[in-house]
N, C-alpha and C positions, 0 to 999 in steps of 0.2 A: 504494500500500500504506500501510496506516495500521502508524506507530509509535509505542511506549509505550516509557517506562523506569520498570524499579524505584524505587518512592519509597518517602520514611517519614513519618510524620505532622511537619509540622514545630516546630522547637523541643522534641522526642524525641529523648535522648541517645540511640547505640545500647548503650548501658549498659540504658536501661530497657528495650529491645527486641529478642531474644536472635533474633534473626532470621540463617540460616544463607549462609554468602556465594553468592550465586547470581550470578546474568548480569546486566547491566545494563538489556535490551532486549526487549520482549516485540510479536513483528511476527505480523500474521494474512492471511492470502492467501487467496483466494477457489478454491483446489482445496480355624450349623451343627455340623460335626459337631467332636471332640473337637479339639487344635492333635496333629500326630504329636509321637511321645515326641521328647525333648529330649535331645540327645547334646552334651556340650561339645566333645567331639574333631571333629564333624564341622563341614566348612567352611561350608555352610548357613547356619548361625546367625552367626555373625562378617560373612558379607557380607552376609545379607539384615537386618539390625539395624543397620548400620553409623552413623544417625542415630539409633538409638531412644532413644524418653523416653518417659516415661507421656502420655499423649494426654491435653487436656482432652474432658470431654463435654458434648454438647450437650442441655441443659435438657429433662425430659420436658417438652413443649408441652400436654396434656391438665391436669397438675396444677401447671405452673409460672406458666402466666398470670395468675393469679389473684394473683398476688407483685409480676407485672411493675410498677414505678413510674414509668418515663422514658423516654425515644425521646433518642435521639443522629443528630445528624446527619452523615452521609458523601458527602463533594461526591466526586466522581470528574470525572474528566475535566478539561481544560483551554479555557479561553472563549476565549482569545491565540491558540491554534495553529487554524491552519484544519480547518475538516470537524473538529472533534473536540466541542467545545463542554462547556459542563460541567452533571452530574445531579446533583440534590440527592433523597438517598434518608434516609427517616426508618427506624430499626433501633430494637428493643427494646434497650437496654442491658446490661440482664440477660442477654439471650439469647446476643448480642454479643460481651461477655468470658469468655461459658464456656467459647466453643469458639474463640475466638483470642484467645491469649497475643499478639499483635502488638496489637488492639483494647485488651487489658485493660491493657497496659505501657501505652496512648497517652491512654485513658479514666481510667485511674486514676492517672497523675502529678498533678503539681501544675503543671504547662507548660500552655501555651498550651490544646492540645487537651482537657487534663485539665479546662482552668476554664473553657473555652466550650463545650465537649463536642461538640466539630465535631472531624471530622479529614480532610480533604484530601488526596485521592491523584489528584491533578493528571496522574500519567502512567499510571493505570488507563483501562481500555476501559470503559465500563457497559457491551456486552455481557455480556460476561465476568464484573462483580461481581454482575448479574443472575443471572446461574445460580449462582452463590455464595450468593445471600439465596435462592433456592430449595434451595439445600441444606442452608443456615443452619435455614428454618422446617421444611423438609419431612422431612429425613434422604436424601433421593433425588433423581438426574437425569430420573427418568423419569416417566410419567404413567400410574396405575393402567389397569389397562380395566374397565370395567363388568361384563363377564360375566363368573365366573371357567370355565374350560373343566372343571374336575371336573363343575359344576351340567348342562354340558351335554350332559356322555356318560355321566352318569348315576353313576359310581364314580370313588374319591377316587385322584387319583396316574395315572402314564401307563401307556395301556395297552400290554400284554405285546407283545413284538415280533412273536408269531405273531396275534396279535387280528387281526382283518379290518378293523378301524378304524384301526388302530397307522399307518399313512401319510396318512389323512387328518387323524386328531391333531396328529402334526407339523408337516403343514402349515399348522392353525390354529394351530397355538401360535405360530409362527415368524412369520404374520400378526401374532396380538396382541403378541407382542413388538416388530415393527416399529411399529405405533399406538403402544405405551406409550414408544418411543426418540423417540417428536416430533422435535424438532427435532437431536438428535443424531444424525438421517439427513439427507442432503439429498433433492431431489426425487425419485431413482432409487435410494432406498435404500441408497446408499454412507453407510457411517459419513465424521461430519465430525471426524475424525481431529486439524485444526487448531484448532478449538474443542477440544477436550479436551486439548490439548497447553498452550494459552494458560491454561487454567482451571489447567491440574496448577502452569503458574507462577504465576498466582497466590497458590492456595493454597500453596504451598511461601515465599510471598513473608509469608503473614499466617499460617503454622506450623497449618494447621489440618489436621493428619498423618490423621484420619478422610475427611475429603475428599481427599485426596494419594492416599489407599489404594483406596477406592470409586473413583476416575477408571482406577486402572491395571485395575481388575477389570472397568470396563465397556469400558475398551478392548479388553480379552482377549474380554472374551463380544461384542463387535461384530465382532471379526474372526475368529472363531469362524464364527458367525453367516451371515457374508455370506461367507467365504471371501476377504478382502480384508489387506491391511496398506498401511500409510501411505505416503503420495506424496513428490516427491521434493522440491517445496515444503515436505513435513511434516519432514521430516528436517534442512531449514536449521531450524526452528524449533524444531527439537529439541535439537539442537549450537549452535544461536548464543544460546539464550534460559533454556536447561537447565540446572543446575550439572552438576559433570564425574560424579559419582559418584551419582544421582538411581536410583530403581528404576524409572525412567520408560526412561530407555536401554537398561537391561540387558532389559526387558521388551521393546521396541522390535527391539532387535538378536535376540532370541530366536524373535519372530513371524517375523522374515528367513529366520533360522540356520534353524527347525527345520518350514518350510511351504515349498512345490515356489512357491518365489521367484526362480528363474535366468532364465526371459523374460522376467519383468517388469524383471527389472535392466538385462539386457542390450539391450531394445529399448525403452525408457520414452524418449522423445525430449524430456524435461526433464534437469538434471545434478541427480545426487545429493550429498548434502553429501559433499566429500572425506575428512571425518573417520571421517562412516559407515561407508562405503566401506574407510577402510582396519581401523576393529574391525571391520566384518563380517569381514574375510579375516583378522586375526589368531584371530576367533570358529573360523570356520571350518575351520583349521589346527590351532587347537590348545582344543578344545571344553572348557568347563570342566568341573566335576562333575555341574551338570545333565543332561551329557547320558547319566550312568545315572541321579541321582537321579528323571528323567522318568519310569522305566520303575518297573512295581509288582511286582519279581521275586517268584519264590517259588524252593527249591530244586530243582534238576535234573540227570538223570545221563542219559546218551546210552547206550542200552542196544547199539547197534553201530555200524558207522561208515555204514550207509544213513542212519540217523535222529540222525547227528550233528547239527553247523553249525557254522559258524565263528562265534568268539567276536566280536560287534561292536566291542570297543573295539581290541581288537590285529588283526584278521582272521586267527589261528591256530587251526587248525581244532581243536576241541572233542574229546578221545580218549574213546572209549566206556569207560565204566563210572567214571568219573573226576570227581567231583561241582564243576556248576558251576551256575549262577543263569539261571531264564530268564523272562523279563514274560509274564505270565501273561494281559495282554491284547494287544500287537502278539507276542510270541512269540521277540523275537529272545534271545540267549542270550548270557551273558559270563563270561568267566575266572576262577579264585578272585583271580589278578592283577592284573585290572585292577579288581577290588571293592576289593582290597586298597590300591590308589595314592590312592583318594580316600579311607581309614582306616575305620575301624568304619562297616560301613554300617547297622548298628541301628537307626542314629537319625534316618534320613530317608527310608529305602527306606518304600513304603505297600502291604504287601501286602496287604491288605483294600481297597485303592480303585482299581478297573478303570476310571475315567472315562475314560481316554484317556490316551496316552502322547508329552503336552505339559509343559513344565514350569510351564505357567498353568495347569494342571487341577486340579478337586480342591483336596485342602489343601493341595499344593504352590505355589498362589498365594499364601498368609498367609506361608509360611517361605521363598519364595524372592523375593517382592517387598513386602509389607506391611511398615509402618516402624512398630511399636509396641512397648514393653517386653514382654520376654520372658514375664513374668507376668499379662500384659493380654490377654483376650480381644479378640479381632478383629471390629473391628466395620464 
């Protein structure tokens, strides 16, 4: 197994590089629409914000080129340690310090890095800073496809569920999305779960919070996607390489918590990180807010006791005529009581967005995992 450790450019105080404390070791193994309204009372916001700063952005590339004046050099990797060796990659400068505050502290001191405009990250993978400088130029992990499928069925957007084409769409779509994930699949179209786990440290290691955000959303839409969550290799990598409080985890433990993941735990004949393990089962026992914020209630009264149901969060059966809240896309039904334990629920419930009842769906991805100021569009 190859191992890296967190570096910094050297001769960079950590005064000029405001870099958040993370893990020291990073190891890789071979397995739209509006933001919803904003409520201060609700919990939501206080935990999915818990890092935010205003994000820098990344240079429009169509009208910024033309500005660019300088290429910087970034050695990654080490020539000393075996099988690692080191890459020397030339970066736009410009482009460089707009979207990492870790680059622009090291490029623009007056230190070593600052006056020779090299910066060395000796315990960086180039793997990994490769798909970096692909997100760096691109804005994306993924690879356009050639044809877009509206041109091919003729009308714009998917077609209606009763359409007599509506299942073989899908199945093309579900295709071109597996071409455009390249190598973010492996040969059998399993997401590579470790590669996106190494990148998210990365970037959380050079503060570039628009890449941190884009990795937790394509993790979501891969396991979506495939019907899959991370191995049990993924999970040391998670816990050993991850700082304690990342949106990366709580996203992680949620894929567990809230997908028919019980065989796979219990018969996976690798060990799961023990820490996992033990937040999944506190997850478990005692479900945070997400687990109504998931759901897109609308008002509901149980008109007798055939067409009651028990309330999902306390299991007390629902008294007819007696007005309580029901997801108007899985159906299930809850108490004014248990709306009431997690405070005004105004401000996070989405009763306009039937996508599914995950708390990665929808805009509940930006407000429950996305790390950017409150006033920042989600990019």
């Amino acid at each position: 197994m190859a191992m890296a450790f967190a570096g910094q450019p050297i001769a960079v105080p950590v005064t000029e590089i405001p870099s958040p404390a993370v893990s020291d070791s990073s190891l890789s193994t071979q397995q739209g629409p509006e933001p919803a309204q904003q409520n201060t009372h609700s919990p939501v916001q206080t935990r999915s914000r818990s890092r935010a700063r205003r994000s820098p952005d990344r240079l429009p590339l169509r009208t910024a080129f033309k500005n660019f004046s300088a290429c910087v050099e970034i050695l990654v990797g080490d020539d000393t340690e075996k099988g690692r060796g080191q890459t020397k990659y030339l970066v736009h400068k410009e482009l460089l310090t707009s979207a990492s505050p870790f680059f622009a502290a090291a490029l623009n001191s007056t230190f070593a890095e600052g006056m020779e405009q090299v910066v060395r990250l000796p315990e960086e993978k180039p793997d990994s800073f490769e798909w970096f400088l692909q997100w760096l130029y691109t804005g994306s992990l993924t690879t356009p496809h050639n044809t877009p499928l509206d041109a091919h069925w003729g009308f714009v957007g998917h077609p209606p569920f009763d359409h007599p084409l509506h299942n073989n769409y899908v199945r093309l779509q579900s295709e071109a999305m597996a071409r455009s994930d390249g190598d973010l699949r492996n040969h059998q179209g399993s997401p590579k779960y470790f590669l996106l786990i190494d990148l998210y440290a990365l970037s959380d290691r050079l503060l570039t919070v628009p890449l941190s955000n884009l990795i937790l959303s394509t993790i979501a839409r891969l396991s979506e996607a495939t019907n899959s969550v991370p191995t049990p290799s993924d999970t040391w990598l998670l816990y050993d390489n991850i700082r304690d409080n990342s949106s990366l985890r709580t996203l992680i433990l949620d894929l567990f918590a809230y997908k028919k993941t019980d065989k796979l735990l219990e018969t996976h004949k690798d060990e799961w990180h023990p820490k996992f393990l033990r937040e999944l089962v506190v997850k478990l026992k005692r479900p945070g807010p997400e687990a109504i914020e998931r759901h897109s209630l609308v008002a509901w009264r149980p008109r007798s006791w055939s067409s009651t149901k028990a309330c999902e969060g306390c299991k007390d059966m629902l008294k007819p005529n007696i007005s309580a809240d029901k997801c108007c896309s899985c159906d299930k039904a809850f108490c004014g009581s248990c709306l009431r334990r997690h405070g005004d629920t105004s401000g996070w419930t989405l009763p306009h967005d039937t996508s599914g009842c995950k708390p990665w769906f929808g805009r509940a991805m930006c407000v429950r995992y996305h790390e950017h100021a409150e006033d920042e569009a989600c990019q």
